[in-house]
N, C-alpha and C positions, 0 to 999 in steps of 0.2 A: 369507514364505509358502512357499517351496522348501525349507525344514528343517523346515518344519510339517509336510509332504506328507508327507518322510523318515521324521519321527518317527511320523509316523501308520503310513508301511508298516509299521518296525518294529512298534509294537505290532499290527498285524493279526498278525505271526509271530509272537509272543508270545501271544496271545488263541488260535488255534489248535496251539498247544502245551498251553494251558491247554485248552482243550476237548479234547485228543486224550487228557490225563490224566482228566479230568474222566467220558468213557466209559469209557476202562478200569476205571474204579474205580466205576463208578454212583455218582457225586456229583453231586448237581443244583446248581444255580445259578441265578441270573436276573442280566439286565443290568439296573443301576440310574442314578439320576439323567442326567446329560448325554450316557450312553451311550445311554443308553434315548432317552428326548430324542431324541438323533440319529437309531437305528433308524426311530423314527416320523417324524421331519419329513424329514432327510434322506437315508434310506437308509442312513447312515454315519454316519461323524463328523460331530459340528456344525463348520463350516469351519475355523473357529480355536480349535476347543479341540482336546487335545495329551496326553488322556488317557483311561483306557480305567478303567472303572468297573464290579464286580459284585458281586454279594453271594453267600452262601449259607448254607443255615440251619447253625447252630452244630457239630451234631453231623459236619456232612458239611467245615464249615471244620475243627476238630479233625483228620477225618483226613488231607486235605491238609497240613494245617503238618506231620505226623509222619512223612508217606511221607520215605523215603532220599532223601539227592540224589542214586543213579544212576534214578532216575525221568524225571528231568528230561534232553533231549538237551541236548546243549552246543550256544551259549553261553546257555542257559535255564537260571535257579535261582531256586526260592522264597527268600524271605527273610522272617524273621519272628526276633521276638525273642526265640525258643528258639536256635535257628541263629547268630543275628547280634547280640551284647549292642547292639552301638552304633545299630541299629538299636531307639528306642525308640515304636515307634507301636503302637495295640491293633488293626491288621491287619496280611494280610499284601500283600508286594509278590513280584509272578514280576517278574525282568528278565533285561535283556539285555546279558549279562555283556561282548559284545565292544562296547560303547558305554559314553561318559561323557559326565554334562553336571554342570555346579555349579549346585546349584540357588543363587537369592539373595534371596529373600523375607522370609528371617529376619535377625537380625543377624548371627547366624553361619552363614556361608557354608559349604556342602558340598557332596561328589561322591559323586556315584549314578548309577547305570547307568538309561538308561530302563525303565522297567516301566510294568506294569500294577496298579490296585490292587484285592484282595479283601477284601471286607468280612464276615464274621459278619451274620449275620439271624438276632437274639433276640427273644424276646418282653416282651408288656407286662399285665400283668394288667390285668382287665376290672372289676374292685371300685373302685369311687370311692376309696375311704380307702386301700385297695393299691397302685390308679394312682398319686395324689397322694405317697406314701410314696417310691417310686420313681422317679417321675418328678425329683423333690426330692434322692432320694439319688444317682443318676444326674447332674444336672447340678450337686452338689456334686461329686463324685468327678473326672468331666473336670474340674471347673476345677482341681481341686488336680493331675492329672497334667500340664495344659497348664501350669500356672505352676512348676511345677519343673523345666520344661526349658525355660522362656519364653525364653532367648534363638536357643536350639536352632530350636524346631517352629512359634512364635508368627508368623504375618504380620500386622507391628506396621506395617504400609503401606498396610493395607485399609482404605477410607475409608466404606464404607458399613455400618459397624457400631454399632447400638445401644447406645446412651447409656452403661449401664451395663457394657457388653464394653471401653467406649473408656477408663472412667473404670478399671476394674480393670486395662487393659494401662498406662496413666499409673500407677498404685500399685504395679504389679510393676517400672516402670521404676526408681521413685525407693527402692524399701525391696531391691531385689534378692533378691527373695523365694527365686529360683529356689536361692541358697546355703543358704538356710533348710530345705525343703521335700526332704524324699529323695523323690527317684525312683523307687527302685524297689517303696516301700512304696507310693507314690501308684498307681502302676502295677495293682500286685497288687490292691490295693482297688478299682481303676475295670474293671479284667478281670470278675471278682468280681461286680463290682454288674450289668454287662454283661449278664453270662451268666447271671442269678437265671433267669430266664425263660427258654419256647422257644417254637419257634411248634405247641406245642400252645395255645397264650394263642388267645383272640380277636383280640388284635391283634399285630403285630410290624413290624417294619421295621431299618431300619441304622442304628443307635444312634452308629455311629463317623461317620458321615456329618456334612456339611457343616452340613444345614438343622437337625439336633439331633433335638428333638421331632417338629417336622413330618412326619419322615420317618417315623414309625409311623402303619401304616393299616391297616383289616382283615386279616388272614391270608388271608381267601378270593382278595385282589384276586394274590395269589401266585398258589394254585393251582397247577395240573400242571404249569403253565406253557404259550407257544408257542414259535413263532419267527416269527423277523423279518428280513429282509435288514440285515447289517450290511457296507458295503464288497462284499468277497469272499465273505462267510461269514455261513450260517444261524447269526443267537446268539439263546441260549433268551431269552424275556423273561417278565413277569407276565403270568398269564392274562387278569387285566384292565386293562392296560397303560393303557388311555385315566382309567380310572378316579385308579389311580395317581397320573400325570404329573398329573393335573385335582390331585390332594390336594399335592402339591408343590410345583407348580409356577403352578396356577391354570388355566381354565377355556380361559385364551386363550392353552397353550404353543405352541401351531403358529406363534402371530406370534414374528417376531424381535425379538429386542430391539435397544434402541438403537444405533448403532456406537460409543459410547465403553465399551458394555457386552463388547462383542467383542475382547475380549483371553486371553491364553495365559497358562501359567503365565512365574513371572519365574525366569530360568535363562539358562544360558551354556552353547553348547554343544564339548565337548574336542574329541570323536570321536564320530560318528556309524557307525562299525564298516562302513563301508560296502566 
């Protein structure tokens, strides 16, 4: 719990780097999922989770990944897959360069520096036949990026996944599809399909997130946005935040959940930069 604490300071100095750019540049933002979450139940971080979540609409993510990296103070740098080829995820990560932890979720093991993660917020058309189309092309697209680096990004350890997630990470195991499947063409096609939309749509949400679909909700529930106590720091959230966390998470997020459900990410940690 004492390297959680740690990791959590860092990221608040992370999150406030990211907000100090974020005014210079008038780029909006909102805190999403577990962050969000937190803001509302706990003031902060939810106790044992270990990462810092936000989104922003496309055009305003765009120009973040493009600024220079003397933008950034040291030891603070975006990282995103312009910047950083080995770096293959369709967001970006600010971290924090004088730390290391290995992460170990996947088969193959790696080191990264803590950060924090930024997500894109694109839209979804509002046409049933347009919805469906996309919705379709969309969740074809992620799976052909997730299985070409399936040993890489896949957490093949996560037990409470849906029949047919469990049944396709068993068929990537035995055909090694991931040598079949280019990367970087899967990539470009799921950016692509990502970004068809904007939150001029009726609806939008974070397409790279966790929950997938779920995570698309009205546009409005964004809005101007507010703030929220986070930790230390006023972080902007959706204007109707309750609403939100209700379409994600369900009706009854303020309860906690289980204590077997109270776990962190899986990592090792080098250096904490401290």
């Amino acid at each position: 719990m004492d390297s959680i604490k740690t990791i959590q300071k860092k990221e608040v100095g992370i999150l406030l780097e990211f907000i100090r750019i974020c005014e210079k540049h008038n780029l909006r933002y909102y805190a999403l999922g577990g962050t969000l979450l937190g803001a509302v139940r706990h003031k902060g971080f939810i106790p044992w989770d270990d990462d810092i979540d936000l989104g922003m609409p496309r055009e305003d993510y765009e120009i973040l990944m493009n600024l220079p990296e003397t933008e950034f103070k040291n030891p603070y740098k975006c990282i995103s897959e312009k910047n950083t080829p080995s770096f293959t995820k369709a967001f970006i990560n600010i971290q924090d360069t004088s730390t290391k932890i290995k992460m170990t979720y996947s088969n193959v093991a790696h080191l990264q520096s803590i950060w924090i993660d930024i997500f894109p917020i694109d839209g979804m058309p509002e046409g049933k036949f347009s919805r469906f189309i996309h919705e379709k092309t969309y969740l074809f697209s992620r799976m052909l990026v997730q299985l070409s680096q399936f040993d890489k990004i896949v957490n093949q350890n996560k037990d409470d996944r849906p029949f047919i997630e469990r049944a396709l990470i068993k068929f990537a195991e035995v055909t090694k599809i991931e040598k079949i499947l280019p990367y970087e063409k899967c990539q470009k096609y799921y950016i692509k399909t990502l970004s068809k939309y904007n939150m001029t749509e009726k609806y939008s949400g974070n397409l790279s997130g966790a929950y997938k679909l779920k995570e698309i909700v009205p546009t409005s529930h964004f809005g101007k946005g507010s703030y929220l106590d986070f930790e230390t720091v006023k972080i902007r959230v959706p204007e109707k935040y309750d609403l939100y966390l209700s379409a994600i998470y369900g009706p009854n997020y303020m309860e906690l959940p289980p204590v077997e459900k109270r776990v962190p990410h899986q990592y090792d940690i080098i250096d904490l930069g401290e």
